[in-house]
N, C-alpha and C positions, 0 to 999 in steps of 0.2 A: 529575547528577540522574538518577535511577533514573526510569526510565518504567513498570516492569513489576511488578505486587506477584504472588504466587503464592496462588494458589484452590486451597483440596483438593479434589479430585474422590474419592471412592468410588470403586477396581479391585477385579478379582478377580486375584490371581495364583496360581502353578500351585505346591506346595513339598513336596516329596518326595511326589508322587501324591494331595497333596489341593488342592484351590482354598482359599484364602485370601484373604479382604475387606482389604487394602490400601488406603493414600492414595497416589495421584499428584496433585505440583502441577502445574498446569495458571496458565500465565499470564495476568492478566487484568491490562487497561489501569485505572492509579489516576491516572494525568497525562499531558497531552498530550503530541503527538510531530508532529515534522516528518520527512518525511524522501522523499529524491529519487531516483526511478529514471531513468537514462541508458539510452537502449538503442536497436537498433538499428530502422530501421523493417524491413528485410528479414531480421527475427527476432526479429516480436512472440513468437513462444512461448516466448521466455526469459524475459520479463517475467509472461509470467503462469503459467510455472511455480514463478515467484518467490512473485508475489502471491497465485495461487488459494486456496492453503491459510492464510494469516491470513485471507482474506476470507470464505470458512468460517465458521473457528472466531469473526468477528467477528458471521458472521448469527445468532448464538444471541443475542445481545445483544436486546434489545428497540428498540433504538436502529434509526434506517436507516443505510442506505450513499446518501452522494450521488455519482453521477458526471459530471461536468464537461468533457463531450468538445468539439473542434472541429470542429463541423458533420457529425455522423456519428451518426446513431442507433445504441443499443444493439442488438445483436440477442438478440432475445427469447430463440428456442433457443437460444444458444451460454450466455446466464447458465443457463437449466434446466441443459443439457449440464454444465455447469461446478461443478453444486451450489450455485448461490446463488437464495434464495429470491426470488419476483419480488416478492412481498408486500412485502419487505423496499427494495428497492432505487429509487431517484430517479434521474431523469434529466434533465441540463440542457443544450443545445447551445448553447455560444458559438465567438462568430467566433474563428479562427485567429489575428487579427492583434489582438486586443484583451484582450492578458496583462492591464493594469493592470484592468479589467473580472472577470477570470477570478479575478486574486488577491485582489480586495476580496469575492467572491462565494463563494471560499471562506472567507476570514477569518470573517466573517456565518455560515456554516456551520459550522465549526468553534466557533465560540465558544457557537453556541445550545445546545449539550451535544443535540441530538436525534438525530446522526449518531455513530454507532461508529469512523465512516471518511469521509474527503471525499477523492477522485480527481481531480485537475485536470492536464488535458495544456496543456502550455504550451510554445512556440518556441522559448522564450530562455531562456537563467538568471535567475535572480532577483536584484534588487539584495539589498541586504545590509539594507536598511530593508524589503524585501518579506519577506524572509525572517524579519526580528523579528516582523513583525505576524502571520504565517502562527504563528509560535510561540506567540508570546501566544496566539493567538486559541485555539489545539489545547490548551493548557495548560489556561486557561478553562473551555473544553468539556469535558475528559477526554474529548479527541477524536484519530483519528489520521490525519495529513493527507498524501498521496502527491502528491510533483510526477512530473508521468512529462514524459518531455523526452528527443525524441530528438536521438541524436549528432550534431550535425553534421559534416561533407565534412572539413572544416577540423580539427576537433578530432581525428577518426578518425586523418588522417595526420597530425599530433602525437604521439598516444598510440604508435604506431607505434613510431617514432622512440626514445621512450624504454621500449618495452616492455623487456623480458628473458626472454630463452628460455633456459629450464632442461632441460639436458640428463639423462636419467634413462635408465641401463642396464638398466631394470624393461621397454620398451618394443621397445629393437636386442636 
C-alpha cells in the first residue's frame, strides 16, 4: 500500500546560464501511516533530526499536529527554534503509565482527518491489535501517526549481541 502520492511544486533551475521554470515532486500524504521510532533517551537529537524536517514540510498542511507526551510540556522556544509553527500545533499530557489511554487518544485523533501528524510517546510496544487500530484510524484520517518508544536496558543488550560490525579500509 503506497502512502505517499507526489505534488508538483513549480522550481527554478539553472541550464546553461539561464534559470528555467521546472516541476519537482514534492510528496504529499493521500493515506494513512503508522509508523514507530525506537530510540535512545540519552539521544533525543537523533530522533528529531529524523522527525524535524517531515514535521516542516507537514506544518504547510492546513491540518494541526497533535503531540501526546508523558507528563512534560512542550517547550514553546524549542518548537519556534525548530521551525514549527505554534499556530499549528496541540498539546496533550498523559500519564506515563496509561498506554491503553494514550493509544485510544490517538486513534480519535488520527481518525478525525484534522491532524497531519499525531505523536504519542509511549513505554511499551504495542500489541498487535493496538497496532491495527492506530492503522485503521491513520488511514481514515489521511493521517500520520508517530509512536516514539524508547529503547529499553534489555532490548539495547540484545541488539548488541546480534549487531554486525563492518569492517571498512575507507576509515584505517
Amino acid at each position: 500500500m503506497n502512502a505517499l502520492a507526489y505534488q508538483n511544486r513549480s522550481v527554478t533551475h539553472h541550464i546553461n546560464g539561464h534559470y528555467q521554470a521546472g516541476l519537482e515532486e514534492q510528496p504529499v500524504i493521500t493515506q494513512g501511516i503508522v509508523s514507530e521510532m525506537v530510540f535512545r533517551e540519552d539521544q533525543p537529537w537523533m530522533s528529531q533530526l529524523i522527525l524535524l524536517p517531515l514535521l516542516r514540510q507537514l506544518s504547510q498542511q492546513a491540518r494541526w499536529q497533535l503531540w501526546i507526551t508523558p507528563g512534560q510540556k512542550l517547550n514553546r522556544q524549542w518548537l519556534v527554534s525548530a521551525g514549527l509553527p505554534l499556530s499549528k500545533v496541540m498539546h496533550v499530557q498523559a500519564r506515563q503509565e496509561q498506554q491503553p489511554t494514550t493509544v485510544s487518544a490517538m486513534a480519535r485523533a488520527l481518525k478525525s482527518g484534522n491532524y497531519s501528524v499525531v505523536i504519542g510517546w509511549l513505554p511499551e510496544e504495542l500489541s498487535d491489535q493496538e497496532r491495527l487500530l492506530l492503522q485503521q484510524s491513520a488511514e481514515e484520517g489521511q493521517a500520520i501517526g508517530f509512536i516514539m518508544r524508547p529503547v529499553s536496558r534489555v532490548n539495547l543488550s540484545d541488539r548488541q549481541n546480534f549487531g554486525i560490525k563492518i569492517q571498512s579500509n575507507l576509515y584505517h
